[in-house]
C-alpha positions, -999 to 999 in steps of 0.1 A, spaced: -825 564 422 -805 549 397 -812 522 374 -775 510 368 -774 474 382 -745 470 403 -712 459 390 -710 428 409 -750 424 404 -743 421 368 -709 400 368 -720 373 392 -748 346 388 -753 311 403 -726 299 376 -697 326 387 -675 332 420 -653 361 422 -630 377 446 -624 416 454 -585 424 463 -575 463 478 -547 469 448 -538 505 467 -518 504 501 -516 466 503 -530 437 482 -556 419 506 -588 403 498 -620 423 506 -653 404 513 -674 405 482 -703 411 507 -685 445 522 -676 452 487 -713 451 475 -720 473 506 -695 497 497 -709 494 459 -743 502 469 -726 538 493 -734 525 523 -698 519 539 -666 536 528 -642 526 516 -618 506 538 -581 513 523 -581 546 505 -553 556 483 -548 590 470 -588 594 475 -591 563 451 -603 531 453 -580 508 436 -592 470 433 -590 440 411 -618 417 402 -610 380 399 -637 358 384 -645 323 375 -665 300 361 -674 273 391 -671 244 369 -640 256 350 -614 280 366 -593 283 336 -628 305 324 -616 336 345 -610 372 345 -591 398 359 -606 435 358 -581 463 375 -607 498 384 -604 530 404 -635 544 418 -630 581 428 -643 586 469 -661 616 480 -650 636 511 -664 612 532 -645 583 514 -677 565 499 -682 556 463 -694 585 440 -725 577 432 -721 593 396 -687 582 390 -701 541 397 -730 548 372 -709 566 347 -686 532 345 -715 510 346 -729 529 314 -704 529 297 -692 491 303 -730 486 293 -732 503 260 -702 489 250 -715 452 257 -743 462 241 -720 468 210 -706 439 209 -739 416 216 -751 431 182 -723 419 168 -724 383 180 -695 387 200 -702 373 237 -674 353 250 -650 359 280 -629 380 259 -649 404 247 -666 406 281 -630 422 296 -632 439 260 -664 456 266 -639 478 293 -616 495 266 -612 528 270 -629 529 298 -613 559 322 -618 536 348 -598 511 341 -561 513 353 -529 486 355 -510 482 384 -473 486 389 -451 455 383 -444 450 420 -487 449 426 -491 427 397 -466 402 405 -483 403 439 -521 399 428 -507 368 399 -499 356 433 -527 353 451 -550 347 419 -530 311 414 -537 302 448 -573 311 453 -578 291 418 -557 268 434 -533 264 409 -494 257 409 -475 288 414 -456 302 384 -422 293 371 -403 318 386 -412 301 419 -387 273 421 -358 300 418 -365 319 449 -369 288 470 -333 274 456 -320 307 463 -334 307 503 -330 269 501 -290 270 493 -284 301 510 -261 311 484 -275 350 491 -247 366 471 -264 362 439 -300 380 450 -300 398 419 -309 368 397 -342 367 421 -372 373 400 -402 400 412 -427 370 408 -408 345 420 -404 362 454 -444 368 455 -453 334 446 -432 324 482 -445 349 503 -480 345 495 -477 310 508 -457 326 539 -485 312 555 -468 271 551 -452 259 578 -421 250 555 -419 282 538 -428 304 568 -391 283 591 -374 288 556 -381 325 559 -376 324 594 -338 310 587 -329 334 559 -341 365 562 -319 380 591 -291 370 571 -302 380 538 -282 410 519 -301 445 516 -314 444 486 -327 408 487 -343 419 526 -358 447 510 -377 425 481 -388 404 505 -399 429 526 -419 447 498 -442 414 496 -445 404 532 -466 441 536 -493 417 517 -495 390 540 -507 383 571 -477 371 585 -471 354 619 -457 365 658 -424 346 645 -418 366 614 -426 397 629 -405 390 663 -377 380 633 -376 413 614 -384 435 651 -348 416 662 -333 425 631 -344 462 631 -329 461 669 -295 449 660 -285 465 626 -276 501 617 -314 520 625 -306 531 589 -341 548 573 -341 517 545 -343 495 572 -368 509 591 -389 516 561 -380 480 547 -392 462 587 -421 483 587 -434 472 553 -421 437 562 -448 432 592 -475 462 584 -492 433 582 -487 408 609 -509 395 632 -484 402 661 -504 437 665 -483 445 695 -449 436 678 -458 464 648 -467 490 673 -435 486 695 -413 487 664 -429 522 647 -430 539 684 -393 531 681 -386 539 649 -405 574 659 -385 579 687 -354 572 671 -342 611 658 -321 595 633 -348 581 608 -379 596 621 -382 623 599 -374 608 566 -401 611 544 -400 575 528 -400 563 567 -432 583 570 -450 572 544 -439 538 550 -459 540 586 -490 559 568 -498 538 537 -487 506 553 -490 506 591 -519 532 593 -537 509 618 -510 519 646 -519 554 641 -552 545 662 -531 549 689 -531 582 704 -496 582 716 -482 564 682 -504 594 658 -491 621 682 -456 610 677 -460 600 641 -478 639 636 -449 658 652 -422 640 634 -446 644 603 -443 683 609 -405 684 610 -400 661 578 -372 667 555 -390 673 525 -411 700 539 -450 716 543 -463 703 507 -452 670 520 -472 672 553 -504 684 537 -502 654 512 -493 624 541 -523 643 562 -550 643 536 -541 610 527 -545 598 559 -581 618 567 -595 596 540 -591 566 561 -619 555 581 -622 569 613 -588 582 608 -602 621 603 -617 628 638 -585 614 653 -561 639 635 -585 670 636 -587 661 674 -550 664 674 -545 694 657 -567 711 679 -550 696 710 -536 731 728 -502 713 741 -493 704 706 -456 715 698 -450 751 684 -432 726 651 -467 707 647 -489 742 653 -470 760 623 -471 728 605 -511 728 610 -513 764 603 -499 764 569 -524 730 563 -558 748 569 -544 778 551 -535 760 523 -569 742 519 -583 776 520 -568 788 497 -580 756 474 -614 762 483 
């Protein structure tokens, strides 16, 4: 049994709150009780990425949230997609001996707490996209005015002078949809983004995939999907938009359509899009098998299969579902090949 405390153990007492956001498919907010339960091995990880755990640490001091700190870490998942037991004590020891360092050197504030972590192989930094996204939703759990770069994107939706989308900064456009959620932001979306230009839709789209966003939005960017060009960037872009939602039944109708539409289904950004984003339709049996068999036939070919699949394995509950379709004897002769090559690859890995 190991005698490393547990991160959270050692970062939280009765003066300290923190929050535990996914920072690998989508940034969301994970329970700090589930996380402690994953922490401890006893429940896997819930969004896997690349067999990773990517999540950011936001903590405060109660009485003063300007006292915070933001800690980025991968933990590596075994096969089953729990922590590794090792790799969790490894960090711990060595975030340990170098606080240890510092103590003996009188050096104990906030700073050199997030200090302690440098060089630390566990420690990563997000893209710009994910970051802008997490500076986000850190401002409005500590309840704090959204950044500067907020204002612009509301003029720009406000005056719906859409030409000009490229003056539209990445944090601006985060700091509105994280408060999608407002009734006045949520009709202002509502108004512009049918009529929004591509590359504006598609920014906006990129960081609604965060939120949780409502029947309306979702029925919004479905209608839109339905009555442009079934281009792949725009199935990819409506996916993200509403991967989401909490019209459930609104994300599955629009990826069994995008699967059934011969067009876009096989393009491997469409794919992916359905896999890291909208993995919970895959549940489905009808949605995986469609999603499988398109999945066999992608343009980018076997390497790309066996990555999307064992991607996918690590998700909870995920693995027994696509094994049990793989063995399924009325699979296509496309999707048996495809599975063929798979196992014989891992074989050859093993």
């Amino acid at each position: 049994m190991s005698e490393q405390p547990l991160l959270t153990q050692f970062l939280t007492d009765a003066d300290t709150q923190m929050r535990v956001f996914d920072m690998g498919r989508r940034v969301t907010k994970i329970a700090l009780s589930e996380f402690q339960q994953f922490e401890k091995g006893e429940l896997p990880y819930w969004y896997p990425f690349q067999q990773t755990a990517w999540v950011a640490l936001l903590f405060w001091h109660k009485k003063d949230k300007t006292k915070h700190n933001i800690w980025f870490l991968r933990m590596p998942l075994d096969e089953t997609g729990h922590i590794q037991i090792s790799t969790r004590d490894d960090f711990m020891h060595l975030f340990i001996s170098r606080l240890n360092e510092q103590v003996s050197n009188a050096q104990t504030d906030n700073k050199n707490l997030t200090h302690a972590l440098k060089d630390n192989p566990y420690v990563f930094k997000p893209t710009q996209e994910k970051m802008a996204v997490f500076h986000a939703k850190a401002l409005k759990t500590l309840q704090q005015e959204p950044s500067q770069f907020f204002q612009g994107a509301l003029d720009y939706l406000q005056q719906e002078n859409y030409e000009h989308w490229d003056t539209l900064g990445i944090q601006g456009i985060a700091d509105l949809c994280v408060r999608s959620d407002e009734k006045e932001i949520e009709e202002l979306l509502l108004k512009s983004l049918p009529r929004l230009p591509d590359p504006a839709f598609a920014a906006f789209c990129q960081n609604l995939e965060n939120e949780n966003t409502s029947t309306f939005i979702a029925e919004m960017i479905f209608k839109r999907y339905q009555n442009e060009s079934n281009s792949a960037a725009l199935a990819l872009n409506c996916i993200r938009a509403i991967a989401n939602t909490k019209a459930c039944g609104i994300l599955q109708q629009l990826v069994n359509d995008v699967l059934n539409n011969d067009s876009v289904a096989t393009d491997p950004q469409v794919l992916i899009a359905i896999s890291a984003k909208a993995w919970q339709c895959l549940e489905d049996d009808f949605t995986r098998s469609l999603f499988l068999n398109r999945l066999a036939k992608n343009s980018a070919g076997q390497d790309y299969f066996n990555a999307v699949v064992i991607d996918l394995m690590f998700i909870p509950g995920m693995r027994t579902r696509v094994l049990s379709d793989f063995r399924n004897p009325e699979r296509s002769d496309a999707l048996s090949n495809a599975v063929g090559e798979f196992f014989q690859s891992v074989a050859q890995l093993s």
